[in-house]
MMTF fields as JSON, N, C-alpha, C and O atoms, coordinates in Angstrom:
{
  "mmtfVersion": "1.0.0",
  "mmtfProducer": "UNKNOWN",
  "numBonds": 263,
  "numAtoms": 264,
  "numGroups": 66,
  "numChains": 1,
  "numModels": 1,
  "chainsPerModel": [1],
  "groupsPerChain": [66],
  "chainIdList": ["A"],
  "bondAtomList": [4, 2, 8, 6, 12, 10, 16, 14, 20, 18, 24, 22, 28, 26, 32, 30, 36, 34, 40, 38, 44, 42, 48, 46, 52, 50, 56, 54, 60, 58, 64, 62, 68, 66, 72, 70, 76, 74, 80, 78, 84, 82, 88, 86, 92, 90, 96, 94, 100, 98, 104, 102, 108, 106, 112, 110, 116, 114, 120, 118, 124, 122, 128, 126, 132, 130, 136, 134, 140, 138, 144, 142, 148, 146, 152, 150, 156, 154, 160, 158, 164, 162, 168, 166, 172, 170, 176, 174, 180, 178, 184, 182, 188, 186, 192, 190, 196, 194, 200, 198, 204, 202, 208, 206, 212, 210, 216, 214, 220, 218, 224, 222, 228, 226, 232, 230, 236, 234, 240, 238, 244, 242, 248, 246, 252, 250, 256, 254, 260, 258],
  "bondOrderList": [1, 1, 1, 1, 1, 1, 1, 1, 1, 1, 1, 1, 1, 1, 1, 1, 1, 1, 1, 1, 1, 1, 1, 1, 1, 1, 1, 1, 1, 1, 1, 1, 1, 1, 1, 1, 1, 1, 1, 1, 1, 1, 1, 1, 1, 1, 1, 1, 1, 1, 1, 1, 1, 1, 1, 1, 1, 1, 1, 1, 1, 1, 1, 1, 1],
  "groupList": [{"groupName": "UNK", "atomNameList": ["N", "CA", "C", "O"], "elementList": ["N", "C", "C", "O"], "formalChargeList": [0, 0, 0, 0], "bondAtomList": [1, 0, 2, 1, 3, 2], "bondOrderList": [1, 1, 2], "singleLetterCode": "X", "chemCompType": "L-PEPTIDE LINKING"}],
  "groupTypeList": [0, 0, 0, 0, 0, 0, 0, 0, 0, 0, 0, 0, 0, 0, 0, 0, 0, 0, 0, 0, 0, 0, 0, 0, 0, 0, 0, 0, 0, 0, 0, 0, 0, 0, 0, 0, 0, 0, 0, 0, 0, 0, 0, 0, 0, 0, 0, 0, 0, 0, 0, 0, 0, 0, 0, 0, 0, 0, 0, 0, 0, 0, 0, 0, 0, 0],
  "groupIdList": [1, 2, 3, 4, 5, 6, 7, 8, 9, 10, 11, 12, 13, 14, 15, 16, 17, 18, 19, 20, 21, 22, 23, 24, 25, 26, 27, 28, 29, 30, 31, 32, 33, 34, 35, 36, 37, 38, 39, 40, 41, 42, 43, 44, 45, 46, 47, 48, 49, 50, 51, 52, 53, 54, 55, 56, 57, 58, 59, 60, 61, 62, 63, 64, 65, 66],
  "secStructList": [7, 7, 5, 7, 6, 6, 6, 7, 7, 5, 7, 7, 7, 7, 7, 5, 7, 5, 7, 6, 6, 1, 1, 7, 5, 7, 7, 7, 3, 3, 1, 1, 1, 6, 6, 7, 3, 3, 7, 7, 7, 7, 3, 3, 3, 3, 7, 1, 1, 1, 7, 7, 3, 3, 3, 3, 7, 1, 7, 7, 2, 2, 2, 2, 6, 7],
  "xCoordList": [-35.12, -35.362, -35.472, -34.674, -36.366, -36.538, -36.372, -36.68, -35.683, -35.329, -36.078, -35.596, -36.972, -37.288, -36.598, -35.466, -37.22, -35.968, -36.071, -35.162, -36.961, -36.69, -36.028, -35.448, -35.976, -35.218, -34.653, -34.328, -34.308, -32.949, -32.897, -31.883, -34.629, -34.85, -35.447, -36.308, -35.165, -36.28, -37.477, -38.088, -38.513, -39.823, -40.306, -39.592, -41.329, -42.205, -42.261, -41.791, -42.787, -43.443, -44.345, -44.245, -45.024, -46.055, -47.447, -48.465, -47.297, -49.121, -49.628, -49.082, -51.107, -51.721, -52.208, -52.29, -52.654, -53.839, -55.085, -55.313, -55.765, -57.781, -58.111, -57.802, -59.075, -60.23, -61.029, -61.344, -61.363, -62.456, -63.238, -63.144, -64.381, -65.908, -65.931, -66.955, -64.654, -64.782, -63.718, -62.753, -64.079, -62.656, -62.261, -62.583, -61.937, -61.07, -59.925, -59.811, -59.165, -57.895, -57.343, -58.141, -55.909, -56.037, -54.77, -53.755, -54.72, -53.528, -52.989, -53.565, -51.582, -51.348, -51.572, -52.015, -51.447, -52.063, -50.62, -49.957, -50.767, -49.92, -51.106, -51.867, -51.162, -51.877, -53.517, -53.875, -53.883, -55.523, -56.728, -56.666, -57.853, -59.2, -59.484, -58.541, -60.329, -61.054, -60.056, -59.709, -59.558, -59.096, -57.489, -56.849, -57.054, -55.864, -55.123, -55.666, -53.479, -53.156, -52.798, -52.288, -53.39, -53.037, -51.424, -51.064, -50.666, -49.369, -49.056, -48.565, -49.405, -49.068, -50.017, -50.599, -50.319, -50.761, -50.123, -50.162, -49.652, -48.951, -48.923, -49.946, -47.878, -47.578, -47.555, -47.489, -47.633, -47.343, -46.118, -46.0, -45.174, -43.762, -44.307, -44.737, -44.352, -44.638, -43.509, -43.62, -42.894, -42.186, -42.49, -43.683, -41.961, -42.728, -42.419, -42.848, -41.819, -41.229, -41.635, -41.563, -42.342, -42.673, -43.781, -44.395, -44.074, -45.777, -45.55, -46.481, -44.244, -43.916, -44.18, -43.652, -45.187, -45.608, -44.645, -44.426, -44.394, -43.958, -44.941, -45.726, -44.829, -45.279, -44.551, -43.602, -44.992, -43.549, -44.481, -45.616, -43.474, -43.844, -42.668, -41.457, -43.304, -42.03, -41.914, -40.684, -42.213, -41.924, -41.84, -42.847, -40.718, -40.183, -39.864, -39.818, -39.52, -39.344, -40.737, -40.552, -41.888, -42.971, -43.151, -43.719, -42.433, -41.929, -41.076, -41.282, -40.078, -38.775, -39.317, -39.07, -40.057, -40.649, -41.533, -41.713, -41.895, -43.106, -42.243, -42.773],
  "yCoordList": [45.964, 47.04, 48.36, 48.534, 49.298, 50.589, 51.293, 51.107, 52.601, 53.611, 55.165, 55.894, 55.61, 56.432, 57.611, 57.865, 58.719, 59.226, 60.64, 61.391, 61.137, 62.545, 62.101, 63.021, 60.813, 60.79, 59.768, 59.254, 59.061, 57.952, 56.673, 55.995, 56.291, 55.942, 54.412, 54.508, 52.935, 52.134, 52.099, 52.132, 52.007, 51.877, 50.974, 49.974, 50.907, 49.459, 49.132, 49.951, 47.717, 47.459, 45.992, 45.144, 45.981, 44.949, 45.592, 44.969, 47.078, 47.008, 47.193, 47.522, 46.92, 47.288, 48.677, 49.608, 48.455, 50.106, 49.333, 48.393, 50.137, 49.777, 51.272, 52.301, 50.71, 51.878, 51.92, 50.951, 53.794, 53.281, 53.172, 53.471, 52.601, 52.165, 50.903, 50.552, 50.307, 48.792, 48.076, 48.512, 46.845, 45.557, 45.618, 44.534, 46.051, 45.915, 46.833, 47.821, 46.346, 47.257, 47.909, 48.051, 48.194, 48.391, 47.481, 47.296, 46.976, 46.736, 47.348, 48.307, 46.799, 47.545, 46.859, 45.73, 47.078, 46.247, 47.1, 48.135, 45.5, 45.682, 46.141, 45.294, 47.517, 48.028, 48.606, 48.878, 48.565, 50.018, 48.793, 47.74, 49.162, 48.787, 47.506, 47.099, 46.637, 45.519, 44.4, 44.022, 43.831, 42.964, 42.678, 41.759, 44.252, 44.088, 43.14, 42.627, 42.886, 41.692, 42.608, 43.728, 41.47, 42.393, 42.16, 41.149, 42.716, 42.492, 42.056, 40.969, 43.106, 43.036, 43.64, 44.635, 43.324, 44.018, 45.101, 44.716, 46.099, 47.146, 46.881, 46.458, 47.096, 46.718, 48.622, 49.418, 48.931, 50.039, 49.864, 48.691, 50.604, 51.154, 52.263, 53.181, 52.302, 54.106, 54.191, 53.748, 54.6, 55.677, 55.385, 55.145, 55.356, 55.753, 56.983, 57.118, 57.738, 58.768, 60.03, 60.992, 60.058, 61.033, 60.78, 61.604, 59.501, 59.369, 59.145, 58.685, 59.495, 59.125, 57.621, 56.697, 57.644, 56.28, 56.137, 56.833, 54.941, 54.319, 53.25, 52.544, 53.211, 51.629, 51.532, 52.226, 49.886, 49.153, 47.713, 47.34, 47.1, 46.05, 44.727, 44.916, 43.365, 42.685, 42.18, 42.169, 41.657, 40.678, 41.672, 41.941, 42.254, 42.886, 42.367, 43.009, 41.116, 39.735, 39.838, 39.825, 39.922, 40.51, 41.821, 41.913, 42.62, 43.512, 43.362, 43.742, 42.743, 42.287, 41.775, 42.216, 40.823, 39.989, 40.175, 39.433, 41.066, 41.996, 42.471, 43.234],
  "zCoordList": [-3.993, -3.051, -3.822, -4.743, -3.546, -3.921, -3.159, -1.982, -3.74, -3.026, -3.127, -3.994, -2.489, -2.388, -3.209, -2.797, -4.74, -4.765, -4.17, -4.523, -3.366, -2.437, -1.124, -0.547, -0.475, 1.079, 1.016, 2.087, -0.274, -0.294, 0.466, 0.631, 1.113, 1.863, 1.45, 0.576, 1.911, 1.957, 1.804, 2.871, 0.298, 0.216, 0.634, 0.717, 0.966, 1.277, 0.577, -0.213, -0.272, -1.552, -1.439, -0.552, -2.33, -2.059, -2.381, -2.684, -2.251, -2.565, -3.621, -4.673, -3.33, -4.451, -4.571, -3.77, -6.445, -6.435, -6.911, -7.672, -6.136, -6.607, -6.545, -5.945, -7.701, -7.955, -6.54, -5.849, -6.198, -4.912, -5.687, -6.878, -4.972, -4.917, -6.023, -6.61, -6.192, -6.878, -6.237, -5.609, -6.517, -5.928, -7.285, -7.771, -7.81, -9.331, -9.182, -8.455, -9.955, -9.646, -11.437, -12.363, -11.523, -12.475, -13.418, -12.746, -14.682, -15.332, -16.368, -16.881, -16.917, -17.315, -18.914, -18.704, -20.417, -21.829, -22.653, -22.585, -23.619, -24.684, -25.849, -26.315, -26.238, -27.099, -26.165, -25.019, -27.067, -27.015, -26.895, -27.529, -25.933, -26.364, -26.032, -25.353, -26.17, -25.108, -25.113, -23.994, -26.082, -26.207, -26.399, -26.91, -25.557, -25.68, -24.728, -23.749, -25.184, -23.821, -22.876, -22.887, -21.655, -20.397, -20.336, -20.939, -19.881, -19.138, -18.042, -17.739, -17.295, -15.861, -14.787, -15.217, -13.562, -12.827, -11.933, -10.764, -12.034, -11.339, -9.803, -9.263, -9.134, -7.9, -7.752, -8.689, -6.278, -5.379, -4.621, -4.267, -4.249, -2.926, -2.34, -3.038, -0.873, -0.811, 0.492, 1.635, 0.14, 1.105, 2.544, 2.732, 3.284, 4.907, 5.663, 6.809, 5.186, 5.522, 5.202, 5.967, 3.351, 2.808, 2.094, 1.416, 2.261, 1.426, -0.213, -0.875, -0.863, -2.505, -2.558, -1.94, -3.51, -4.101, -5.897, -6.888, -5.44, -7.022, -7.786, -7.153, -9.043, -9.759, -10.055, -10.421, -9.917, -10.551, -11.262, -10.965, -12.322, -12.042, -11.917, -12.032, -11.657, -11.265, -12.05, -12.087, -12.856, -14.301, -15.344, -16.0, -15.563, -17.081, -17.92, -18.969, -17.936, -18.891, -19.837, -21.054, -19.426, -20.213, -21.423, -22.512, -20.666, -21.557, -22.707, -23.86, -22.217, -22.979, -24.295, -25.417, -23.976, -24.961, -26.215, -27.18, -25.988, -26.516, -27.989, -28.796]
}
C-alpha cells in the first residue's frame, strides 16, 4: 500500500504510463542506449484526493541483483 505523501492518504495503484499518440509505454534499463537490459516496466499510484502521482516498481529483487 502507498501512501500519498501531501494527504497521508490511500493511493490507488495499478496504472500505467503511455506515451500519447503511441500504445508504447515507457521502461525503465540497466545502463544507456539500444541494447540496454530492460528492468522493469514502471507502474503508476495517484492519489484520489490530490491528483499526486507516484512510480513505483514491484519487483526490486531486479534491482537488488544488478
Amino acid at each position: 500500500m502507498r501512501k500519498c505523501y501531501r494527504c497521508n492518504i490511500k493511493m490507488a495503484e495499478g496504472f500505467d504510463l503511455k506515451v500519447e499518440g503511441g500504445a508504447y509505454g515507457i521502461k525503465i534499463s540497466d545502463g544507456t542506449g539500444v541494447f540496454a537490459k530492460r528492468i522493469e516496466k514502471p507502474k503508476v499510484a495517484i492519489c484520489p484526493k490530490c491528483g499526486e502521482i507516484s512510480l513505483y516498481i514491484e519487483n526490486v529483487d531486479r534491482i537488488n541483483k544488478q
